[in-house]
Legacy VTK file of the C-alpha trace (Angstrom):
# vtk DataFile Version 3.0
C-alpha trace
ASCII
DATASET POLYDATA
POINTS 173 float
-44.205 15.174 -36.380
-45.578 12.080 -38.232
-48.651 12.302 -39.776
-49.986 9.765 -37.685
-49.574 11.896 -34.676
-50.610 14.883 -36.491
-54.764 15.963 -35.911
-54.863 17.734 -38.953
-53.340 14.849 -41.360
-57.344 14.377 -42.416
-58.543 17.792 -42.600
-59.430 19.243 -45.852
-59.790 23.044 -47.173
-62.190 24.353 -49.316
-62.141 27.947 -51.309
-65.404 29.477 -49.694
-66.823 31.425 -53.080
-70.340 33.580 -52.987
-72.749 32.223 -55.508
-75.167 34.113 -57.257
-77.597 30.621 -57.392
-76.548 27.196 -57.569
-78.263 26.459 -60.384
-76.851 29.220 -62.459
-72.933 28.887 -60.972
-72.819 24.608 -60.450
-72.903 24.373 -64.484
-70.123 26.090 -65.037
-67.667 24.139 -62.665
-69.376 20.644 -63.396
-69.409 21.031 -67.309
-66.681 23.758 -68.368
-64.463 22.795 -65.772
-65.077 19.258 -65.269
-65.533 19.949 -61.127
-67.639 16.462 -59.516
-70.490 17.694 -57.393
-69.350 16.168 -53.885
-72.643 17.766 -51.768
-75.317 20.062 -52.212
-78.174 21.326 -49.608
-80.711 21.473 -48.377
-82.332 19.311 -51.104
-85.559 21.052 -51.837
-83.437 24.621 -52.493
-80.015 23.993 -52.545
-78.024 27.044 -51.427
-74.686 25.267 -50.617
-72.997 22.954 -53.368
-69.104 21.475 -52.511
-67.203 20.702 -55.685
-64.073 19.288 -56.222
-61.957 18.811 -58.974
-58.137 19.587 -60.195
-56.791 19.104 -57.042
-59.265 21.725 -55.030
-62.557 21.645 -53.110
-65.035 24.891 -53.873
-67.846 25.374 -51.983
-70.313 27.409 -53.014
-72.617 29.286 -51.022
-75.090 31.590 -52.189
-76.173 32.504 -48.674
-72.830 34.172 -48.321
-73.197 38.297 -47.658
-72.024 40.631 -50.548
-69.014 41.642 -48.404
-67.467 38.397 -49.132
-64.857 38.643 -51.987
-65.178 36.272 -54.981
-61.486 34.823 -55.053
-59.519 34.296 -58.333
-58.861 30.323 -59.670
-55.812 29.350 -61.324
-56.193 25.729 -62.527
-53.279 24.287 -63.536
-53.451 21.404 -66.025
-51.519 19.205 -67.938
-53.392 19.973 -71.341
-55.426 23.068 -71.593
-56.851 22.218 -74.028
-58.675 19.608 -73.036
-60.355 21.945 -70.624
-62.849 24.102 -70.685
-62.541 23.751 -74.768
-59.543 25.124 -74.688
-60.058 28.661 -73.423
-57.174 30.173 -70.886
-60.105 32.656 -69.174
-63.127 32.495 -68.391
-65.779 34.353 -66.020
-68.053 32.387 -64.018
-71.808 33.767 -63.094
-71.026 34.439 -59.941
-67.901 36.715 -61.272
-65.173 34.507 -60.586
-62.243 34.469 -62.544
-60.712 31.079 -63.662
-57.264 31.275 -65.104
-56.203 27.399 -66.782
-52.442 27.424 -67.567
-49.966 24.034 -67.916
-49.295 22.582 -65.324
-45.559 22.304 -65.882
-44.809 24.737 -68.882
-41.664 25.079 -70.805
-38.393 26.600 -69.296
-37.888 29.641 -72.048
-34.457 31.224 -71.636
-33.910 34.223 -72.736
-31.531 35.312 -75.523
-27.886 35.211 -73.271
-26.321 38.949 -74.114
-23.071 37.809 -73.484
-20.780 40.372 -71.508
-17.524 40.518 -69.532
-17.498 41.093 -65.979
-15.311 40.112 -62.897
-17.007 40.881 -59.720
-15.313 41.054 -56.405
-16.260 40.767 -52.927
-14.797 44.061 -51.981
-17.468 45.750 -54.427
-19.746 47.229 -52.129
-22.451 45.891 -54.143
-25.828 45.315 -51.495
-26.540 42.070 -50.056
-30.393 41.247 -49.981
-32.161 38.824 -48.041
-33.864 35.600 -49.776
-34.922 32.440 -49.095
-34.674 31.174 -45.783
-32.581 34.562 -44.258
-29.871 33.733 -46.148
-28.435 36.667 -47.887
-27.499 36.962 -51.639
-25.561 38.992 -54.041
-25.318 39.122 -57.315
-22.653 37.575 -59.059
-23.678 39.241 -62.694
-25.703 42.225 -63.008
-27.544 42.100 -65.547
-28.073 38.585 -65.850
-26.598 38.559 -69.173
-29.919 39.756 -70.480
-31.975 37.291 -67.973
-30.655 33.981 -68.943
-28.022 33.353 -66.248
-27.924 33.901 -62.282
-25.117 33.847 -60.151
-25.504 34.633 -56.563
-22.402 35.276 -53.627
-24.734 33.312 -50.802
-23.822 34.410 -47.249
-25.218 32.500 -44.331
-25.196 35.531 -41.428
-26.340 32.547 -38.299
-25.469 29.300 -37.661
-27.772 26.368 -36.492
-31.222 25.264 -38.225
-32.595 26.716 -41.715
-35.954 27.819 -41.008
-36.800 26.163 -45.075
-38.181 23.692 -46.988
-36.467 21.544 -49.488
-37.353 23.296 -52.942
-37.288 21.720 -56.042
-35.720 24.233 -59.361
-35.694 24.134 -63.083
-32.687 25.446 -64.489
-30.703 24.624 -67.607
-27.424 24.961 -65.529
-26.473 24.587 -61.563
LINES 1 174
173 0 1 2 3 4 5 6 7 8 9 10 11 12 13 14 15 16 17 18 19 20 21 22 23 24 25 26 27 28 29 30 31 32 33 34 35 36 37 38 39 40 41 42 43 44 45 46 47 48 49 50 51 52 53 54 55 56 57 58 59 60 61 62 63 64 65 66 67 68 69 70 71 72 73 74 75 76 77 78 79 80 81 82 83 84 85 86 87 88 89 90 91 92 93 94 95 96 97 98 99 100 101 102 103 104 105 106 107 108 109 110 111 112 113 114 115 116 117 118 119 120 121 122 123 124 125 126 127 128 129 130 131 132 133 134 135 136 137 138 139 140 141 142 143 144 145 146 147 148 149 150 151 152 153 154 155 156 157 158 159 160 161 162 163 164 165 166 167 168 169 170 171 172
C-alpha cells in the first residue's frame, strides 16, 4: 500500500505518562531533556502538556487515575553527553525512568576462544525457530566464546516471508 492510499500515513503516537503536576514534571523534559512544549491545557490550570523531542511525543496528563503505569524512556542519542549533562539515568517527578544511551554504540567483540569443531547435519543437534519461521541451527556451539555465529538456516515452506528487510552489524558475513 502507498502511503498515499494509506489513512494512517499522518497519524501520530504519543506515550500517555501520569503526571504528578505539570508544573513540577514539564521542567524536567523541557530543560534536562531538551523536550519542546508542543500544547498544554486548559490555560488557566494546565493538566495536559504534549512534548516532543528525540524522535517521540509525551503527553502528560495529570488527570490520569493511579492505575495507569508510568512507562520507562530510553532516549537514544548521538552524544550523551550533551544531554541531560551527561547523566545515563535519571528519575522524573512523576517517577518515570529515563534511560539516555548512544544512539549507534560500538560493535565490541568478544575475545574469539578459538576451538576446533566440524559439525554435521546428521548431528541431531535441535533446530529452533527465528526470524521470520525460518529455522536455525547452530553451526558452532559455543560461539567461540561469543564472537562468531554460524547458523544451518532451513526454510520448512515455500512462498512469501512473512519479514522485514533488517539491517545487521557484524564484523564478518
Amino acid at each position: 500500500m502507498d502511503s498515499l492510499d494509506n489513512p494512517l500515513a499522518e497519524a501520530r503516537a504519543e506515550i500517555l505518562v501520569p503526571s504528578v503536576g505539570i508544573r513540577e514534571d514539564m521542567p524536567f523534559f523541557t530543560k534536562r531533556l531538551g523536550f519542546r512544549l508542543d500544547q498544554i491545557f486548559p490555560a488557566d490550570d494546565p493538566t495536559v502538556a504534549v512534548l516532543s523531542g528525540h524522535g517521540v511525543r509525551v503527553r502528560l496528563d495529570s488527570g490520569l487515575g493511579s492505575d495507569v503505569p508510568v512507562p520507562s524512556l530510553r532516549l537514544l542519542v548521538e552524544d550523551p553527553s550533551l544531554v541531560a549533562d551527561g547523566e545515563s539515568e535519571l528519575v522524573a517527578p512523576n517517577g518515570m525512568r529515563v534511560e539516555i544511551d548512544r544512539r549507534d554504540p560500538e560493535m565490541v567483540t568478544p575475545p574469539t576462544r578459538h576451538n576446533y569443531i566440524v559439525r554435521r547435519l546428521a548431528d541431531q543437534a535441535p533446530w529452533v525457530i527465528g526470524r521470520a519461521g525460518m529455522h536455525y541451527r547452530d553451526l558452532i556451539p559455543d560461539r567461540l566464546g561469543g564472537s562468531i555465529i554460524a547458523s544451518h538456516i532451513r526454510i520448512p515452506t515455500a512462498g512469501r516471508c512473512p519479514t522485514w528487510c533488517i539491517t545487521i552489524r557484524s564484523g564478518f558475513s
